[in-house]
C-alpha positions in Angstrom: 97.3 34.9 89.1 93.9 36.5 87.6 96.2 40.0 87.0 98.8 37.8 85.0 96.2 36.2 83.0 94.4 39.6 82.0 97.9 41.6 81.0 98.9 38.4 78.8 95.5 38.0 77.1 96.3 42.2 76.5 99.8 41.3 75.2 98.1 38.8 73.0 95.2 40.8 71.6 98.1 43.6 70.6 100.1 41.1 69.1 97.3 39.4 67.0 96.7 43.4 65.3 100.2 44.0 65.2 101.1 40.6 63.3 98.1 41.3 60.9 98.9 44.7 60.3 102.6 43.4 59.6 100.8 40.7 57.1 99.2 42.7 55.3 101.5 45.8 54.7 103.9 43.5 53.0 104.5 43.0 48.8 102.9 39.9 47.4 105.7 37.2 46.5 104.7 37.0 43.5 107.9 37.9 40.5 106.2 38.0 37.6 108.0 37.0 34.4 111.2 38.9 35.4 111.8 35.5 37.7 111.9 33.7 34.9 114.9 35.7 33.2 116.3 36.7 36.5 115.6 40.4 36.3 115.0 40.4 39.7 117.6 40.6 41.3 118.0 44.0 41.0 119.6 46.4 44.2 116.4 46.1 45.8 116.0 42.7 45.9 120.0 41.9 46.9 119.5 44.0 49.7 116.4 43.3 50.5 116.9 42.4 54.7 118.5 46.0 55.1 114.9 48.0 53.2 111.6 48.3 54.4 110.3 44.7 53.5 113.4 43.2 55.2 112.4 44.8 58.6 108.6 43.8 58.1 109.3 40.3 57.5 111.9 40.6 60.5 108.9 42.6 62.7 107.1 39.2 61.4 108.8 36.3 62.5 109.5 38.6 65.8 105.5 38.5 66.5 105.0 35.4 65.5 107.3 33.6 67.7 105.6 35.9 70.6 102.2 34.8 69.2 102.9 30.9 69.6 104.4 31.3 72.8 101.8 34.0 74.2 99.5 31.3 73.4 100.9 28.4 74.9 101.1 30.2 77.9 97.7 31.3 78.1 96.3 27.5 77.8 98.3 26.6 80.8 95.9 25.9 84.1 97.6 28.7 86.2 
């Protein structure tokens, strides 16, 4: 069980950079005062789950779900 334990605290480690990097390659939320008017909803932000941001917020949620459950995982007595 030691080999298990090692290669998931690896797969942890990797997805702790990866879901940082992720983090912070993404735009701020933030609108400005083209929310208020609703001049943002331009093409880009319609379509924004097929562009670039879509698949790092995607990537996201992916490494996240992996991070919570890596983690329970590790703090079981195995």
């Amino acid at each position: 069980m030691g080999v298990l334990r090692v290669i998931l605290t690896i797969l942890f480690v990797l997805d702790c950079v990866a879901l940082t990097a992720l983090v912070l390659m993404q735009e701020g939320k933030q609108q400005g005062l083209g929310s208020i008017a609703g001049l943002s909803e331009t093409y880009w932000g319609k379509n924004k789950g097929r562009s670039m941001e879509g698949a790092l917020v995607k990537g996201t949620k992916v490494l996240a779900i992996a991070f919570i459950v890596l983690a329970a995982v590790l703090n079981l007595n195995f």
